[in-house]
PLY file of the C-alpha trace (Angstrom):
ply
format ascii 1.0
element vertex 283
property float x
property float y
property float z
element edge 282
property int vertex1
property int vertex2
end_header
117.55 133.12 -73.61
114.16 133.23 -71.39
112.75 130.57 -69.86
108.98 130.36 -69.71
107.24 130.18 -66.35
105.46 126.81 -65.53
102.47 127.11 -63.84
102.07 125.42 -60.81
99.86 122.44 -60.41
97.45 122.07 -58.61
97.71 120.27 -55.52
96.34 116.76 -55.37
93.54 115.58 -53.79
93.73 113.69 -50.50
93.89 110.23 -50.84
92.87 110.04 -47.51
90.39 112.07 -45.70
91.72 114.22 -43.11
91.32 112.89 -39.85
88.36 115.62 -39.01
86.17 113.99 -41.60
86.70 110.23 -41.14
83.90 108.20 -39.89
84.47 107.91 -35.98
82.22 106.21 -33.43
79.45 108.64 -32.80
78.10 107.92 -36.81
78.41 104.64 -36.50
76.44 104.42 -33.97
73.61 106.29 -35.49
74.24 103.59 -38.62
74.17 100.14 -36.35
71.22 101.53 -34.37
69.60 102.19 -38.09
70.57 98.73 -39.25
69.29 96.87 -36.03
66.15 98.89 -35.74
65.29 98.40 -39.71
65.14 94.66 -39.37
62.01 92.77 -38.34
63.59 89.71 -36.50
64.88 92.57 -33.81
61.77 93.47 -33.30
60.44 89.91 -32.91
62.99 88.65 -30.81
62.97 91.34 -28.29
58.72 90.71 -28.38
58.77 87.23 -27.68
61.18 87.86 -24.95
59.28 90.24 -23.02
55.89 88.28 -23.57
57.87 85.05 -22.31
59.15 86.63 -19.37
56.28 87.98 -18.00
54.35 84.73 -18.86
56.47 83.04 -16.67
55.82 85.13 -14.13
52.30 85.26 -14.50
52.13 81.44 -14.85
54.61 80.24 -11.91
53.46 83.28 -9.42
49.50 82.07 -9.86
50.22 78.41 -9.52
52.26 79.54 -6.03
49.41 81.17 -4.93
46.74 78.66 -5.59
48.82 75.82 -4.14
50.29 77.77 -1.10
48.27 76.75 1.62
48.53 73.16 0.71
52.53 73.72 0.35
54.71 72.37 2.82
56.96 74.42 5.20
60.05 73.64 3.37
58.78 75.04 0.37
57.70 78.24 1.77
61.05 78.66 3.82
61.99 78.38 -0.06
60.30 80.39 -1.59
61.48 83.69 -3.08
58.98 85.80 -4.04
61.48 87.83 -6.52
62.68 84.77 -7.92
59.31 83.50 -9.22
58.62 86.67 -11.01
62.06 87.21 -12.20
63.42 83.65 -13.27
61.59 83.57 -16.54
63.68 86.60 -17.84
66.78 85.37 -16.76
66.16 81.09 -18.06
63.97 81.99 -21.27
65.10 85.69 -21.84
68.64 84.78 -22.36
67.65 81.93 -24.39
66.29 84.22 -27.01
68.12 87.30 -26.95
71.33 84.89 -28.23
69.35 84.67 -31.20
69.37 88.61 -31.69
72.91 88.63 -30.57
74.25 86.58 -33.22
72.17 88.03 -35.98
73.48 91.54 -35.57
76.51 90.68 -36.93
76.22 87.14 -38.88
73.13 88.29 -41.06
75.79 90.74 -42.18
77.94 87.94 -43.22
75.33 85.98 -44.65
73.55 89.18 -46.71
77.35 90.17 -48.20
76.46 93.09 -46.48
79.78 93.30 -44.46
81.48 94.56 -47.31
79.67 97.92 -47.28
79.88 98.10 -43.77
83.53 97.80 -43.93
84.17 100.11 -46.80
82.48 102.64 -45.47
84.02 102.01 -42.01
87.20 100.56 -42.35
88.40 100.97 -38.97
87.48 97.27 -38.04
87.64 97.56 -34.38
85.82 100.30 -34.12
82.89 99.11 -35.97
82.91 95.51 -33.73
82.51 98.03 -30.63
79.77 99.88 -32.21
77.65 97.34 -33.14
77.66 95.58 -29.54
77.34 98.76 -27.67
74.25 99.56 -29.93
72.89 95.90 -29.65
73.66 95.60 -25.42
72.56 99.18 -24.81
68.89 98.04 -26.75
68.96 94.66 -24.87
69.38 95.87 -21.57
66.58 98.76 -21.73
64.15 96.34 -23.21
65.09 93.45 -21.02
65.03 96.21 -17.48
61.55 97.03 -19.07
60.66 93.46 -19.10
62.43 92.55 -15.41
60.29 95.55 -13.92
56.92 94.20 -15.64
57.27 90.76 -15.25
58.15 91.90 -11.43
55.40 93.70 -10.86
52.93 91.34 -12.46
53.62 88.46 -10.16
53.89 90.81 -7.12
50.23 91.48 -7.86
49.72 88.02 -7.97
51.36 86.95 -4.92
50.13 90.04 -3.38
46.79 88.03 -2.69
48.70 85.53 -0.66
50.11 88.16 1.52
53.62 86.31 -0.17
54.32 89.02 -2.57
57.86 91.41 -2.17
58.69 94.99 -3.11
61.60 96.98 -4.30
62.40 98.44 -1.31
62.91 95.02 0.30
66.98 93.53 0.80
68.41 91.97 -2.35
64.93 92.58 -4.66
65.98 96.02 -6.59
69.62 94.31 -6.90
67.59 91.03 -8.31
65.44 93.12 -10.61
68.61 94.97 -12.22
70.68 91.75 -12.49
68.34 89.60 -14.44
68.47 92.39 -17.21
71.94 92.67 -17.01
72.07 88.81 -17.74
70.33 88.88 -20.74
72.44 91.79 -22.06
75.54 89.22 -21.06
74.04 86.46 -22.87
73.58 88.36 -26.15
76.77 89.80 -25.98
78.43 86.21 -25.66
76.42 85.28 -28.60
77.56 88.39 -30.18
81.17 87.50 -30.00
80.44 83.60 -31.23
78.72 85.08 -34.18
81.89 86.98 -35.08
84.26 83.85 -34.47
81.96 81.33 -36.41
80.00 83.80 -38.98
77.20 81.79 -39.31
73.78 82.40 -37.42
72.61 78.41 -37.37
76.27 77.95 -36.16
76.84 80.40 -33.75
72.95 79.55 -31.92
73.67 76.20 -31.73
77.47 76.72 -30.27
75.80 79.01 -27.58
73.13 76.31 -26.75
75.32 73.43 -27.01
77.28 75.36 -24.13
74.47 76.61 -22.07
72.31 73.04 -22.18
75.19 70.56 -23.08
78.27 71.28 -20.67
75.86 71.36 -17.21
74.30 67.83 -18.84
77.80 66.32 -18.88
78.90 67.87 -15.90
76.23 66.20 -13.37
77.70 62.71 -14.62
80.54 63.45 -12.49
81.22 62.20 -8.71
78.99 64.23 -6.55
82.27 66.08 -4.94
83.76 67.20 -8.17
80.37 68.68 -9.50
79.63 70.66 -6.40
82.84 72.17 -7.03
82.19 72.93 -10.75
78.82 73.87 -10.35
79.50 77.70 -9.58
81.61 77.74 -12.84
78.99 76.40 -15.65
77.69 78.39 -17.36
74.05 77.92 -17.54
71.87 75.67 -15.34
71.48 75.79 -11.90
73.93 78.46 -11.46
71.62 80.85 -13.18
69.25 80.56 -10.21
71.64 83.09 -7.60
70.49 85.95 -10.19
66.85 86.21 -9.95
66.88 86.20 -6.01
66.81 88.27 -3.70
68.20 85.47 -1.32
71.24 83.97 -1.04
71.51 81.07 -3.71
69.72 77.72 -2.12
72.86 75.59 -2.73
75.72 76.48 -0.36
77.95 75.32 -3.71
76.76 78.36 -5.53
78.76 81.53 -5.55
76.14 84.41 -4.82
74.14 86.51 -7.63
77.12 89.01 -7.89
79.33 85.95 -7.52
77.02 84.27 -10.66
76.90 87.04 -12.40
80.73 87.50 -12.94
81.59 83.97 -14.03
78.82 84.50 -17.08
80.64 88.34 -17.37
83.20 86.56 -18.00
82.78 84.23 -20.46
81.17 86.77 -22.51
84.02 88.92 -22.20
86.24 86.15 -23.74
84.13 85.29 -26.67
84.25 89.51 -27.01
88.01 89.59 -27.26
88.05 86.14 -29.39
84.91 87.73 -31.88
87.48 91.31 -31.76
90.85 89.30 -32.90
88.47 86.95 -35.99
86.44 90.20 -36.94
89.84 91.93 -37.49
92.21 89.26 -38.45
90.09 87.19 -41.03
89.12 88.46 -44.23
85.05 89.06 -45.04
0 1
1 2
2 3
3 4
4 5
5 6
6 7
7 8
8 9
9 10
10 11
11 12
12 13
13 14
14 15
15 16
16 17
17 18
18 19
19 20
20 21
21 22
22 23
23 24
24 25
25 26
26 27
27 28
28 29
29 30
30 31
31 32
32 33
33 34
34 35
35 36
36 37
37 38
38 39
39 40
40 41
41 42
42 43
43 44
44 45
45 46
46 47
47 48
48 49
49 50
50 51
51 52
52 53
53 54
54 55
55 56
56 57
57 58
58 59
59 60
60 61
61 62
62 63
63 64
64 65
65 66
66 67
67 68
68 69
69 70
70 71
71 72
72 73
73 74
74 75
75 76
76 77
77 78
78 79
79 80
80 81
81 82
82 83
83 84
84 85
85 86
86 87
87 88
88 89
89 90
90 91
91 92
92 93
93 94
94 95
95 96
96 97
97 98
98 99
99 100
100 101
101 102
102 103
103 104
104 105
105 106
106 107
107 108
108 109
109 110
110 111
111 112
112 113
113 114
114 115
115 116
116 117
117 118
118 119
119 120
120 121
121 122
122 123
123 124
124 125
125 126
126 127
127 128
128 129
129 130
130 131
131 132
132 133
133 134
134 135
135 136
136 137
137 138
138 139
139 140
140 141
141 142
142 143
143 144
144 145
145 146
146 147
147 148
148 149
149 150
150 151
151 152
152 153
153 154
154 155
155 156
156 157
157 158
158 159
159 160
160 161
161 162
162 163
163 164
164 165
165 166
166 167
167 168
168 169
169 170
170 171
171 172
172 173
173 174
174 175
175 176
176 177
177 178
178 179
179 180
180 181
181 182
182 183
183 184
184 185
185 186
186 187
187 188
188 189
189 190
190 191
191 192
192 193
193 194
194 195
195 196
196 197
197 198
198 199
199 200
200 201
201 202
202 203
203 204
204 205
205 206
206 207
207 208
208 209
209 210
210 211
211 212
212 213
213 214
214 215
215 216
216 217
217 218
218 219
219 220
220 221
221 222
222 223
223 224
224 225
225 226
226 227
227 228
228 229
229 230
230 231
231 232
232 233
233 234
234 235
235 236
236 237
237 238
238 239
239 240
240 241
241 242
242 243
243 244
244 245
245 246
246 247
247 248
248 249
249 250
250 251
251 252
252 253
253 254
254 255
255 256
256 257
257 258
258 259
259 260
260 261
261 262
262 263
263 264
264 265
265 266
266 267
267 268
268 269
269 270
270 271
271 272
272 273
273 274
274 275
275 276
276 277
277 278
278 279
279 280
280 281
281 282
């Protein structure tokens, strides 16, 4: 009796791909910076904030100038000649980059477009990190773009005044730097709201609500207790430090380093809170 030879089968395909060919962080990179850089609103946003910032400084440096040898010698001993050129980027710059912030990842959510971008990257922590690397590292070299013009444009204002300050000066390069590093913060936080909450209305008016509302309620408490909360709110007054080039005006403050890491971090937490929802929580 013979027994006939069985060809082999062929061997199945992969269900998965091998670990060479799955999507990893350099493409999707390349994809978020295609996805923020094909939508108008980025472009809009990041507009208004540079023509704000520089307004400001155009606006509040020529109104110094014209009034500064009527001003009294308190103000001048006050006066910070990086501060009135930089503090439009860091009160009205962060105001609007939230808005780009929380788009990048709620207009997914609202679009149904989070389904592709999952399917075709599955690894779900991966593609949280991509997206706000792509989004800070385009925040922060528009808004250093925008801290160096708006900078220089009121230094040439001020310059007339023999007020004016220049990069080579204590605390002005560090002043420059920081207020576009702020900016970047501020997005970022809203970045990591609009992964928690998933809605861009939602997620604005959360970040607003916390950068206008909390320092409101706070300055209804005894004068003692708010000087020792002040340092810790995060908006205000305490985003004052950052723009100078001088130690902060209030001896309550902590100084723009100081400033800078209490926003740092609570834009780290809202991160690690967006990280946990974006993974946890269905789309």
């Amino acid at each position: 009796m013979t027994t006939a030879a069985v060809p082999a089968s062929p061997a199945r395909a992969r269900a998965v791909p091998a670990a060479s060919r799955r999507p990893g962080l350099p493409g999707t990179l390349r994809s978020e910076l295609t996805k923020i850089g094909s939508v108008r609103s980025t472009y809009w946003t990041l507009v208004a904030q540079a023509v704000a910032s520089i307004a400001w400084a155009v606006l509040l440096c020529a109104a110094t100038a014209s009034h500064w040898a009527a001003a009294s010698a308190r103000s001048r001993a006050q006066f910070n000649a990086a501060g009135a050129s930089l503090g439009g980027q860091v009160v009205l710059g962060e105001l609007i980059i939230v808005v780009l912030g929380a788009l990048v990842i709620t207009s997914e959510y609202s679009t149904g477009m989070i389904s592709t971008s999952l399917a075709v990257m599955p690894r779900r922590g991966l593609l949280y990190a991509a997206k706000a690397i792509v989004f800070a590292a385009v925040s922060f070299t528009i808004s250093l773009v925008t801290s160096f013009a708006a900078f220089c444009t009121g230094q040439a204002i001020l310059a007339g005044q023999h007020i004016g300050a220049t990069l080579g000066q204590p605390g002005v390069l560090r002043a420059v730097l920081l207020s576009a590093a702020i900016v970047t913060v501020f997005g970022l936080l809203a970045y990591g709201t609009g992964a928690v909450i998933r809605h861009t209305a939602g997620a604005i008016t959360a970040i607003l609500a916390v950068i206008f509302v909390i320092p409101a309620l706070a300055q209804a408490l005894p004068a003692s207790w708010y000087s020792d909360v002040a340092r810790w709110l995060p908006g205000a007054g305490a985003l004052g430090p950052i723009a100078r080039s001088a130690p902060p005006l209030s001896g309550h403050l902590f100084s723009a380093w100081g400033e800078f890491g209490v926003f740092s971090g609570y834009a780290l937490v809202m991160l690690v809170l967006g990280a946990w929802s974006f993974s946890r929580r269905d789309a």
